[in-house]
Residue, then its C-alpha position, 0 to 999 in steps of 0.5 A: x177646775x179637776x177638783x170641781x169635775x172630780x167632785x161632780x163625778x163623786x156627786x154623780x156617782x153617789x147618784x147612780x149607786x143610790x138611784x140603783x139601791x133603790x130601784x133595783x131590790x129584785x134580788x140580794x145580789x143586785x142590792x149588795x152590788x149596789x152597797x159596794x158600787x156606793x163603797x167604791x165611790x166613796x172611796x174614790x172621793x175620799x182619795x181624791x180629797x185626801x190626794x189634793x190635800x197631801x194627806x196621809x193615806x192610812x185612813x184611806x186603807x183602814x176605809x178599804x179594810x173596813x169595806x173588804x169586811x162588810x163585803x165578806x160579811x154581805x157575801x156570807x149572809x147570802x149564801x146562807x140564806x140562799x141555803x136556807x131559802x133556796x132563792x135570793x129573791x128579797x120578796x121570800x124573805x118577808x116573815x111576817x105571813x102568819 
């Protein structure tokens, strides 16, 4: 019964962070909060199933090494282009104006 409202939770979860990738591309930051909402949930399952299983939990750490580095490489890219550009609106980004 907790592994079925777990899972319902992650399912939901997965749900929200992508209904809010999508919707929500006003600006860099909104999206890159909604790529580490989606990383969290996943990792949340992927405990969860791991936990229930009695796995080992190394795996689970490379995961959360391997997030922590696409969130630094995220947070790099948009410092630099809000030097460059001067905004994180994605709409300025757009180079195909002639």
């Amino acid at each position: 019964m907790v592994i079925l409202c777990v899972e319902g939770g992650i399912f939901f979860g997965l749900a929200v962070g992508l209904f809010s990738f999508i919707f929500n591309q006003g600006h860099f930051l909104s999206s890159l909060l909604s790529l580490e909402y989606l990383v969290l949930v996943i990792y949340w399952g992927m405990s969860a199933v791991i936990f229930s299983l009695d796995g080992d939990f190394f795996f689970s750490l490379f995961y959360l090494t391997a997030a922590v580095c696409e969130g630094v490489l995220g947070l790099s890219l948009l410092i630099s282009c809000t030097q460059s550009h001067g905004s994180d609106l994605l709409k300025m980004y757009n180079n195909l104006n002639c």
